[in-house]
Structures are given as structure tokens and as C-alpha cells.
VMD Tcl script that draws the C-alpha trace (Angstrom):
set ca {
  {77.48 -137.03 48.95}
  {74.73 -134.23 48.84}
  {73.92 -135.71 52.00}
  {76.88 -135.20 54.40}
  {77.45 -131.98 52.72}
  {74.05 -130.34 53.88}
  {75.02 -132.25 56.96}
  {78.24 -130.21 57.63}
  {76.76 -127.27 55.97}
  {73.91 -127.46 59.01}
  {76.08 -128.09 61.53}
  {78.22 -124.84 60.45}
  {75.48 -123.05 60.95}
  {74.10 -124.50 64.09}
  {77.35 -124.72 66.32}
  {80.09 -122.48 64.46}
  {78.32 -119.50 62.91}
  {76.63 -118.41 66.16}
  {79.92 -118.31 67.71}
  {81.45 -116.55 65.27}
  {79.24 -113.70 65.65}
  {79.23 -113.85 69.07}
  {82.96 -112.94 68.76}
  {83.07 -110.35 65.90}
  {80.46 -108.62 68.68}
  {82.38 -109.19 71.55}
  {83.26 -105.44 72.72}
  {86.97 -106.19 74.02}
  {87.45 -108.34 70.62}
  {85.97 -105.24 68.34}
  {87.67 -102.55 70.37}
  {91.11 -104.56 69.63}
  {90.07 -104.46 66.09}
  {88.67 -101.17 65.46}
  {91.81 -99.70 67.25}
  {94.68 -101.70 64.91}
  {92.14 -100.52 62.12}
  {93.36 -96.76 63.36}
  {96.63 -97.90 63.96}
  {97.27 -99.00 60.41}
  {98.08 -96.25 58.36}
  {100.71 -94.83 60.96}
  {102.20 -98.35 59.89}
  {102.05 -97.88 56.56}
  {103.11 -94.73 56.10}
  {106.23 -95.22 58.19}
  {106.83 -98.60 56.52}
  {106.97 -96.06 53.07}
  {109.35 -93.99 55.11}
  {111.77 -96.89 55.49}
  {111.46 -97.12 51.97}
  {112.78 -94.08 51.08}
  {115.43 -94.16 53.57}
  {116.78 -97.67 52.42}
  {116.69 -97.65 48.75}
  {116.39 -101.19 47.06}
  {120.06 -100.30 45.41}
  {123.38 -101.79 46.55}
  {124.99 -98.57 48.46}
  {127.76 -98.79 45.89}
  {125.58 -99.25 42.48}
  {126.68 -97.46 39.16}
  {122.92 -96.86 38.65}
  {122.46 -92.94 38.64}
  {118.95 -93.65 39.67}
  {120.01 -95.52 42.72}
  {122.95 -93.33 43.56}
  {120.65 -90.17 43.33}
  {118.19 -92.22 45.55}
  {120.45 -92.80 47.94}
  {122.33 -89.68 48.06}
  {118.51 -88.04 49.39}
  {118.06 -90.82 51.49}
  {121.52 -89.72 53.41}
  {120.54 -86.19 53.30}
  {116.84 -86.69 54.85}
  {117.86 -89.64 56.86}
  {118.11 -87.43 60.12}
  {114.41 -86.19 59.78}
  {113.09 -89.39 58.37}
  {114.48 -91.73 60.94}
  {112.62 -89.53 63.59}
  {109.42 -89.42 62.03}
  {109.52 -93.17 61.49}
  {110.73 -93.73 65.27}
  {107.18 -91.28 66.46}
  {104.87 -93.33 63.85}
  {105.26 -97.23 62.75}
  {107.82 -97.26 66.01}
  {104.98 -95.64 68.60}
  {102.26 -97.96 67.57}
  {101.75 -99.25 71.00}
  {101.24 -96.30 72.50}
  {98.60 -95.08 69.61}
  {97.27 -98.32 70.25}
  {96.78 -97.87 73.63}
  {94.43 -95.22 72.83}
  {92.81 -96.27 69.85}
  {91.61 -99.60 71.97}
  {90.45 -97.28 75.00}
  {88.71 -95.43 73.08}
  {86.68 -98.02 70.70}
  {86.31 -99.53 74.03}
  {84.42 -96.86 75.76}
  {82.66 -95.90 72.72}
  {81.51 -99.70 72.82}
  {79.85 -99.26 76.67}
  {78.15 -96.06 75.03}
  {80.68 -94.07 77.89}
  {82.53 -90.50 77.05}
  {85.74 -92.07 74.72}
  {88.00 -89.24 74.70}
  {88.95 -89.13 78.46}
  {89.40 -93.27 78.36}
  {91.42 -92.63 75.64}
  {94.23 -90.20 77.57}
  {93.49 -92.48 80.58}
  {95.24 -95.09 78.99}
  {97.79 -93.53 77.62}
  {98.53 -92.34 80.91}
  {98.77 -95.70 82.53}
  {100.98 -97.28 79.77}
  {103.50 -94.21 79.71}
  {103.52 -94.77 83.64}
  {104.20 -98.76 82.97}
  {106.33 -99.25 79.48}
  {108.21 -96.00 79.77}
  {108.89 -94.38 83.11}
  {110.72 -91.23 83.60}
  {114.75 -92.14 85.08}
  {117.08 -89.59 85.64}
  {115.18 -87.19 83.04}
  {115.26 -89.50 80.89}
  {112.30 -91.94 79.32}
  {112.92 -95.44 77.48}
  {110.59 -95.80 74.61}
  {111.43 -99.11 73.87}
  {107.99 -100.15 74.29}
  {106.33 -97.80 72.02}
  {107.35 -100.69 69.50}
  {105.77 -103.77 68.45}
  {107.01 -105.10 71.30}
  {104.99 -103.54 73.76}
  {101.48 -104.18 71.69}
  {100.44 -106.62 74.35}
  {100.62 -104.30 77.37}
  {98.72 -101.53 75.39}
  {95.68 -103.67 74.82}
  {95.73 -105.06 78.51}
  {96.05 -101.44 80.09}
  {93.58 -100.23 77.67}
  {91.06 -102.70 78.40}
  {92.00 -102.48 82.47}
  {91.63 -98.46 82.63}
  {88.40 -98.79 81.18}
  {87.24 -102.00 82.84}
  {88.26 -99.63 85.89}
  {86.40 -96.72 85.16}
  {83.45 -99.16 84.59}
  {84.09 -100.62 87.92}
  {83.61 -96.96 89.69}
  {80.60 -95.96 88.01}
  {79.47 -99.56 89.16}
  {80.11 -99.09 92.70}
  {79.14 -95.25 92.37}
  {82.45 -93.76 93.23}
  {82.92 -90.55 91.33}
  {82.79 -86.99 92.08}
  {79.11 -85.63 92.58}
  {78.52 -82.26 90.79}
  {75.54 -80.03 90.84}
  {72.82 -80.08 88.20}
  {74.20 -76.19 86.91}
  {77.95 -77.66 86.05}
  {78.17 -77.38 82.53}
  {78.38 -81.53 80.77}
  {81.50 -80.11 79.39}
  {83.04 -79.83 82.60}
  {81.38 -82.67 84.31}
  {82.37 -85.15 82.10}
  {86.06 -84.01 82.58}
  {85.88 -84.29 86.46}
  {84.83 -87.24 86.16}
  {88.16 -88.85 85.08}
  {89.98 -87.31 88.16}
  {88.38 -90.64 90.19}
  {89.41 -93.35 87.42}
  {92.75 -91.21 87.32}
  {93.37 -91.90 91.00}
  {92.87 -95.72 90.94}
  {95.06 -96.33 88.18}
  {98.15 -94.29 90.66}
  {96.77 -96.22 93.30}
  {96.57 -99.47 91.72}
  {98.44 -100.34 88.39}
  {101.13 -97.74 89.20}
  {102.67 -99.41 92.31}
  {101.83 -102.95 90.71}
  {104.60 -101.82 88.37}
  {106.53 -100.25 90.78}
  {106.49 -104.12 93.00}
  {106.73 -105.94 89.79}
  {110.01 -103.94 88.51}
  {111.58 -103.89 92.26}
  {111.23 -108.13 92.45}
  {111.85 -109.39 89.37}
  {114.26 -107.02 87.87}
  {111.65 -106.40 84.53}
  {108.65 -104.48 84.01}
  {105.39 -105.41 83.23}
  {105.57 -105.28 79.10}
  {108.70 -107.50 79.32}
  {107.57 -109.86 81.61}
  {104.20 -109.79 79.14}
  {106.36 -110.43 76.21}
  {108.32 -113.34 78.16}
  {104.87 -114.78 78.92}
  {103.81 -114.31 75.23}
  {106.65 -115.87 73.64}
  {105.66 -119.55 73.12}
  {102.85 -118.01 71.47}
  {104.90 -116.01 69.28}
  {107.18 -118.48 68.33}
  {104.04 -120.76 67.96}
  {102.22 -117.85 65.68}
  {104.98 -118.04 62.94}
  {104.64 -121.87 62.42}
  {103.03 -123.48 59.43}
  {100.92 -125.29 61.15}
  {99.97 -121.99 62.84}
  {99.39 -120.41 59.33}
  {97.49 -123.92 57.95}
  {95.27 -123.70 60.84}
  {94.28 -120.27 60.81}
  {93.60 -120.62 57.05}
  {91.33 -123.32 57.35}
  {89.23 -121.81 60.18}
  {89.26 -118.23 58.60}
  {87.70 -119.85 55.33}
  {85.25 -121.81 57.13}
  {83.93 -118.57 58.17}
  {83.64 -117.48 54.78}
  {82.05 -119.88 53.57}
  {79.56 -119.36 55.61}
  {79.10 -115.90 54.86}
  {80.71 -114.64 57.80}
  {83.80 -112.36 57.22}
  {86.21 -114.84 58.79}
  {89.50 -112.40 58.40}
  {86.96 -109.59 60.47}
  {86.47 -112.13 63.15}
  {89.62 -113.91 63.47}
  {92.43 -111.59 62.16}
  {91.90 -109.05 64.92}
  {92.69 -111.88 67.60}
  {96.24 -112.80 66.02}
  {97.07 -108.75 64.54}
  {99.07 -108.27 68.21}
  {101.28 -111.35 67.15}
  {102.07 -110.43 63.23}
  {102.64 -106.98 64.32}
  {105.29 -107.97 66.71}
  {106.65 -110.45 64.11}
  {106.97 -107.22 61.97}
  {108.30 -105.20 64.83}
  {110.80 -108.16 65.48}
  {111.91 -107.95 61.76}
  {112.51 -104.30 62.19}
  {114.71 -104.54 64.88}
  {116.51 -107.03 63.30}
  {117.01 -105.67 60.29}
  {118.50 -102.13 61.81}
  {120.99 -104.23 63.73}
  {122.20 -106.31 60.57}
  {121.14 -109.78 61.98}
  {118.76 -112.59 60.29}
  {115.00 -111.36 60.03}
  {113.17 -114.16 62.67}
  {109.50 -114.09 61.25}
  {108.07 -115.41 58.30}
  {104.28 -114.53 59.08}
  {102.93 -110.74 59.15}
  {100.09 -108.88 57.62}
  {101.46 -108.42 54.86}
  {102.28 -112.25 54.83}
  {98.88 -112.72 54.38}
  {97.94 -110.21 52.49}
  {100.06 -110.50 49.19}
  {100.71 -114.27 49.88}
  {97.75 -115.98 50.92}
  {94.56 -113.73 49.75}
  {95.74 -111.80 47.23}
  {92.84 -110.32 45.74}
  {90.57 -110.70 48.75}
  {90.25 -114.03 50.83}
  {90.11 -117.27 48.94}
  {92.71 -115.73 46.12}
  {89.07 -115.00 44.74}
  {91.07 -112.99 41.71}
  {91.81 -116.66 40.14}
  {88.45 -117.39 39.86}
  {87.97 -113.66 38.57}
  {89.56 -114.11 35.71}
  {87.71 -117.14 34.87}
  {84.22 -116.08 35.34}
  {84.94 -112.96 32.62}
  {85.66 -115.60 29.96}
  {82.45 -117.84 31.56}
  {80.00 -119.24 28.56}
  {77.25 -118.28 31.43}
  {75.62 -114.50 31.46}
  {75.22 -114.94 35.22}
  {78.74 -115.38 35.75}
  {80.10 -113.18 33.15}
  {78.38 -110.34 34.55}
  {79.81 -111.29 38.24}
  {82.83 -111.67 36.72}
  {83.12 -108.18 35.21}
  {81.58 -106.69 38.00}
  {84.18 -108.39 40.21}
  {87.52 -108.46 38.72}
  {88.81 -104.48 39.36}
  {87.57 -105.05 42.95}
  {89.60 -108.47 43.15}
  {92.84 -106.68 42.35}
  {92.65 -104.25 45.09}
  {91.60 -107.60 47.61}
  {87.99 -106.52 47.82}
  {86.42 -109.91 46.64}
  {82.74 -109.68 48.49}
  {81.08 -109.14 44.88}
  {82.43 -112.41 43.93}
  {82.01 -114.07 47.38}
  {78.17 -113.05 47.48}
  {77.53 -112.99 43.80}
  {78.85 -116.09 42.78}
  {77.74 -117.23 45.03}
  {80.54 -119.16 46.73}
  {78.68 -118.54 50.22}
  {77.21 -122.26 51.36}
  {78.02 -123.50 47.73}
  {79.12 -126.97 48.09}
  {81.24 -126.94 44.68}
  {83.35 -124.17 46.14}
  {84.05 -125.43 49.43}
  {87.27 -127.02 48.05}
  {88.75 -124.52 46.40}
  {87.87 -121.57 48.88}
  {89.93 -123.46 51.47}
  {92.60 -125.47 49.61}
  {93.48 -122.07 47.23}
  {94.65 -120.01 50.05}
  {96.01 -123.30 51.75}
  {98.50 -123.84 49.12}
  {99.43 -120.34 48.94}
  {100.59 -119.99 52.85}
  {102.57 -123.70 52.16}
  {104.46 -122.65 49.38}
  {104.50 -119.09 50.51}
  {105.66 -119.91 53.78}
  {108.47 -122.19 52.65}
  {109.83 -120.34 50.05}
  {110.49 -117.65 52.64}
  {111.78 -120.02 55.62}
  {114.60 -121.32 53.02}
  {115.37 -117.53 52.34}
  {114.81 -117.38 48.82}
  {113.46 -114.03 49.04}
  {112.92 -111.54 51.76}
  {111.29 -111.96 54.69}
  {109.09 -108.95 55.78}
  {109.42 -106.27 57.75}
  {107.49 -103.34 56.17}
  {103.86 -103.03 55.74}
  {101.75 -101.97 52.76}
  {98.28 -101.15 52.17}
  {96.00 -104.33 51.98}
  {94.34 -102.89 49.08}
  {97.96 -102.55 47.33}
  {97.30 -105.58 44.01}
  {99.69 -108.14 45.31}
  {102.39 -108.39 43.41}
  {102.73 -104.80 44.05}
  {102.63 -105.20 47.67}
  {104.52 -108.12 47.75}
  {107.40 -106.10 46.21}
  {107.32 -103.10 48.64}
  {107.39 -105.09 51.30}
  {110.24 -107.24 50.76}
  {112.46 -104.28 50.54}
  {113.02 -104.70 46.54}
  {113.15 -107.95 46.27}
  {111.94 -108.93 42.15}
  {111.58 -112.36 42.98}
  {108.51 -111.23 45.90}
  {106.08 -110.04 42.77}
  {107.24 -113.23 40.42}
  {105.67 -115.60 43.47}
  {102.75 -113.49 44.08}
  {101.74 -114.04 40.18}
  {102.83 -117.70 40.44}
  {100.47 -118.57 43.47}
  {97.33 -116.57 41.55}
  {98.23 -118.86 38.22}
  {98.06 -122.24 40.87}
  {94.73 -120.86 42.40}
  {93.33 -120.87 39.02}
  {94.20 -123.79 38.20}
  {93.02 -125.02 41.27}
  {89.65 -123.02 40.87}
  {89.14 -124.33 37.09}
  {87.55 -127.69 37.72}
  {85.35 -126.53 40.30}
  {84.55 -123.67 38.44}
  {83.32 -125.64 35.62}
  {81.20 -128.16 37.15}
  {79.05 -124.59 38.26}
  {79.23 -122.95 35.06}
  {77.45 -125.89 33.99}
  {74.81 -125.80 35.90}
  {74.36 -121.97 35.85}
  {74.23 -122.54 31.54}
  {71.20 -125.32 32.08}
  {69.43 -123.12 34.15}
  {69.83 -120.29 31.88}
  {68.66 -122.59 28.98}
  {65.89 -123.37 30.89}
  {64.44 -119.83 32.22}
  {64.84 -119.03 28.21}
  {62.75 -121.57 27.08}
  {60.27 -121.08 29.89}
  {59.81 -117.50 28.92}
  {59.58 -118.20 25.03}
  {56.99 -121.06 25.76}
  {55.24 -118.44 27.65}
  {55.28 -115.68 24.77}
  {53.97 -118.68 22.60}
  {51.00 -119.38 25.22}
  {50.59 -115.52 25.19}
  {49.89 -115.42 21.44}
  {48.14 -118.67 21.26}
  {45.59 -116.90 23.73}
  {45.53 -113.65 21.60}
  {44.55 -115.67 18.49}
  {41.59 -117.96 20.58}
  {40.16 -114.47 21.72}
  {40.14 -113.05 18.57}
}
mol new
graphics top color blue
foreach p $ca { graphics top sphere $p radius 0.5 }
foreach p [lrange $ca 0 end-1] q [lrange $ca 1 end] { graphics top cylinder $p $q radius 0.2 }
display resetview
């Protein structure tokens, strides 16, 4: 048994972890990633903002709470509703930026510039100007997919320039200031010259633009992306990584954000025109569902090591557990450690497993809210897990439930290593009093 497991251990290492890092390094893949990471709080904030606007109260409650709440939610609603519409509701087009300009920061090129480049280029695509007027549809969710591919293009094209030397040739006196913003005038030309009337040919043939004929193309994958088997998969392989020591949610969460973001867009919609909410699987899916208290619902095992007979994992334990409930688990991950630790393969994978089944069923027989706000990750679950279904009690009630089932999922495992931790410690302690006795016995012979 020792056996296979080094076996699959080493071939982790050999043929997975490499890629893995290869990946998390990957400039487009980090750019994508750093730029949701900016993205975020516009998100959460405006997810607070529906909040406020929509109190968890029936509209006609007898609660004086709830009718006060709601009788300030109808008085700000006109101001509210238009800051949420220019924040979670324009994350595409902050997106476009943020991605640009991780992106050019990545090739060690002037970000600011590649930044309004792109932003340029998707106004000019997702929301042209007709009769005075400009459709912002795609500042949603919705048009996430079209700001990473014309952030990545208009900086792939500005690349492309320098490449083939094409830019504006200044004197040696020109201030860098100025220099540096001249030299966007050239990258500013080939996106009129190129993506520009691409639009222009797409729209006039096919009847769409380019962000809806992206979405049309992207929605197998969507549909696909809110599937169990989607979630079990993406589970197992982000776990894998862990266990490995490789921050699998870094790596592989940045490649599937664009989908749970439009899931939560999707919601959104939904929800403001009264119909069924479509998607079961967002961020915040994940985050007070499936890792609560960091990846591997590491806060079950938490609570066990404080109560541990070992002083190893005691003190990793008490080091760990405030941490845990704001889903930062690495000083369990690494202390334990559950990183290449055979006994905790098991439960690192099958914990969060069973969450996302339960999880995910629960919600796809409705009985409680589906999501279409976003907290803070670092929000303790059951916390989150109420905010973002909209009120509903039951949300928290499930959170707690899935942490009690990962520790009793994590209990058997975790005792088979407290074991051996307590026979180790048993045996440094008598190594170091046999010592001390060898110490003395030499004292005594030299006197």
C-alpha cells in the first residue's frame, strides 16, 4: 500500500506538478487572474448594495425593523440602483482593463496606456454609440468573455508592432513622459483599422456583435460549467494540486472565474425580471459551500487538532483555527502537514467532494436560494452563505451541517496521524532524557 502511494505521489510530481506551475506562470493565465483579483471588490461591494436595496423582509411584513428597512431602501433606491448598475454591473469593462494592464505589466511594457487601449477597443465592440445613444448591456457578466479576448488582443497587438518595429520614432530630448504616450497613437490605429471594422463586418452579416456571438459560442460551456460533474471534477483536480503543495484554487480557479461570474451575472438578471435563478455554481458556491474555511473544509480538521493529545498538533491547531474561519487554511495545510501526506489524501479530496454533492443538490431541488450576490471569500461561511442567498436562514444551517460531515469525515484519518505524531513525541522525549542521563553519567566518571 506504501508502495503505490509513493508511486502516485512520484508521478504527481513528475508529470502534474510541473504543469501546474507552468500554468499559474503562464502570463495570459495570471493576467486573467490578477485582473478578476481587482475586479472583486467592485463585486462585492455592489452585491452589499443589492442588499440594502432588497431587504430579506416580505414587502408587506409587520416587522418594524423590516418595514423601516425597506422604507430606506425605496427612498435610496434611485441612487443605489445606479451605483450598482456603474460597479458589480460594469465588471467587464473594469475587467477589460484590469487584464490589459496585468498583461503588460507581465511583458515588463508601460501598463497604463494598454490599459485605456483596451478599454477603448471593447467600448468600440460591446457598446457602440447609435443615435446618441450607447447599450451597456455588455458591461455585465455577460460580456466577461469579450473583455479578456480584447484585452489580451490589444496587447498581443501592441506587442506585435514593437516586434515588427512600427511605432513613432522620437528624438533622444522628448521627455519618457511624452514618449511613452506617443507611442500608443500606433497600437491605437491598428485596433480602428483592424478589430473595429471586424465588428463593423461581423454586426452587418450576422445580425449580432462580437460579445453575443462570443457568448453563443460559450454557451455549451456554460451550461456544461454548472453541472455536477463539472463541480466533482474541478474538485478533484483542484485538491490534487493541493496536495501537492501547489495552490490548486490559484491555478485553476482563475481559468473557470469568467464562467461563475456569468452564472452570477445570469442570476442577476434573472432575479430583476422575477423569473427562476438558472445557476447553481458561482464563487460564492464554492466559497461558503465547498471550502469553507480554506480549501479542503480544513476548519473540520481545525477543530480537531485543538483538542489533539499531540503538542505538535495542538499547537498547529491553535495556531490555525482563527485563520480557518476566515478560509485562510495554509497554516494547517503546511503545518500539519497535509502536503504529500498519504493519510490525508482521502479526506482532502473526499471533504470538499461531499460538500459540492450535497451542496449542489440541495440547491438544484430549490430548497434554498440559489446565488446571485457575492461576498467576501474571507466572510466565515455560514456568514457568507447567508448574505448571499438573499436571507435565506436555511443557507447558514447547511454551511454548519457540511463542516460537522467534514469532521466526521476528517476524524479517522486524523487519528491514525495523531498517533503517530504521539510515538514520535514519546520517542524524541526519551531520547533527550537518555541523553541528560549519559550527560551526568559522564560528569560523575570525570569527577
Amino acid at each position: 500500500m506504501a508502495s503505490i502511494s509513493q508511486r502516485f505521489i512520484d508521478f504527481m510530481n513528475t508529470h502534474v506538478a510541473p504543469v501546474a506551475r507552468r500554468m499559474e506562470n503562464q502570463p495570459h493565465i495570471s493576467a486573467i487572474r490578477d485582473g478578476f483579483i481587482v475586479v472583486l471588490p467592485f463585486l462585492i461591494v455592489g452585491s452589499f448594495i443589492m442588499i440594502l436595496l432588497i431587504p430579506p423582509f416580505d414587502e408587506n411584513t409587520t416587522n418594524s425593523f423590516g418595514q423601516a428597512w425597506w422604507k430606506f431602501a425605496n427612498w435610496v433606491s434611485p441612487y443605489g440602483w445606479n451605483f450598482f448598475q456603474m460597479s458589480f454591473n460594469a465588471i467587464s469593462l473594469f475587467a477589460s482593463a484590469s487584464i490589459a494592464y496585468n498583461l503588460a505589466k507581465a511583458y515588463k511594457r508601460e501598463p497604463l496606456p494598454a490599459a485605456f487601449l483596451s478599454v477603448m477597443a471593447f467600448l468600440l465592440v460591446a457598446a457602440p454609440v447609435k443615435d446618441g445613444m450607447m447599450d451597456i448591456k455588455f458591461f455585465g457578466g455577460i460580456g466577461l468573455f469579450s473583455a479578456i479576448f480584447i484585452a489580451i488582443y490589444s496587447v498581443e497587438m501592441t506587442r506585435l508592432l514593437e516586434f515588427l518595429k512600427i511605432k513613432i520614432r522620437l528624438p533622444k530630448e522628448v521627455p519618457h513622459a511624452v514618449a511613452e504616450s506617443l507611442n500608443i497613437v500606433i497600437p491605437i490605429l491598428a485596433i480602428l483599422l483592424t478589430l473595429y471594422p471586424f465588428s463593423i463586418w461581423v454586426e452587418s452579416e450576422t445580425g449580432r456583435n462580437i460579445p453575443q456571438l462570443i457568448m453563443d459560442f460559450m454557451a455549451p460551456l456554460i451550461a456544461v460549467s454548472d453541472s455536477l460533474g463539472a463541480i466533482c471534477l474541478f474538485v478533484i483536480a483542484t485538491h490534487l494540486l493541493w496536495f501537492l503543495g501547489i495552490n490548486g484554487s490559484l491555478v485553476l480557479m482563475q481559468l473557470w472565474t469568467p464562467f461563475l461570474l456569468q452564472n452570477m451575472a445570469a442570476n442577476l438578471a434573472a432575479f430583476q425580471a422575477g423569473e427562476p435563478l438558472p445557476f447553481i455554481i458561482t464563487n460564492s458556491f464554492w466559497d461558503f459551500y465547498i471550502v469553507h474555511g480554506a480549501s479542503g473544509g480544513v476548519i473540520a480538521l481545525a477543530f480537531l487538532l485543538v483538542r489533539s493529545k499531540s503538542a505538535h498538533l495542538r499547537s498547529i491547531g491553535k495556531i490555525g483555527l482563527v485563520p480557518s474561519f476566515f478560509s485562510i487554511g495554509e497554516p494547517i495545510v503546511y503545518g500539519v502537514p497535509m502536503v504529500v501526506n498519504p493519510l490525508f489524501f482521502i479526506p482532502l479530496i473526499f471533504a470538499p467532494l461531499a460538500n459540492a454533492v450535497i451542496a449542489y443538490l440541495i440547491l438544484d431541488f430549490d430548497l434554498i436560494h440559489r446565488i446571485y450576490l457575492m461576498a467576501p471569500w474571507t466572510t466565515p461561511a455560514p456568514i457568507g452563505a447567508y448574505l448571499v442567498s438573499a436571507g435565506d436562514i436555511w443557507a447558514p444551517i447547511l454551511s454548519i451541517a457540511l463542516i460537522v460531515l467534514d469532521i466526521v469525515i476528517y476524524y479517522p484519518f486524523f487519528k491514525m496521524y495523531e498517533k503517530i505524531c504521539i510515538e514520535k513525541e514519546k520517542s524524541q522525549n526519551l531520547s533527550e532524557e537518555e541523553q541528560k542521563a549519559l550527560i551526568e553519567k559522564a560528569k560523575l566518571a570525570a569527577q
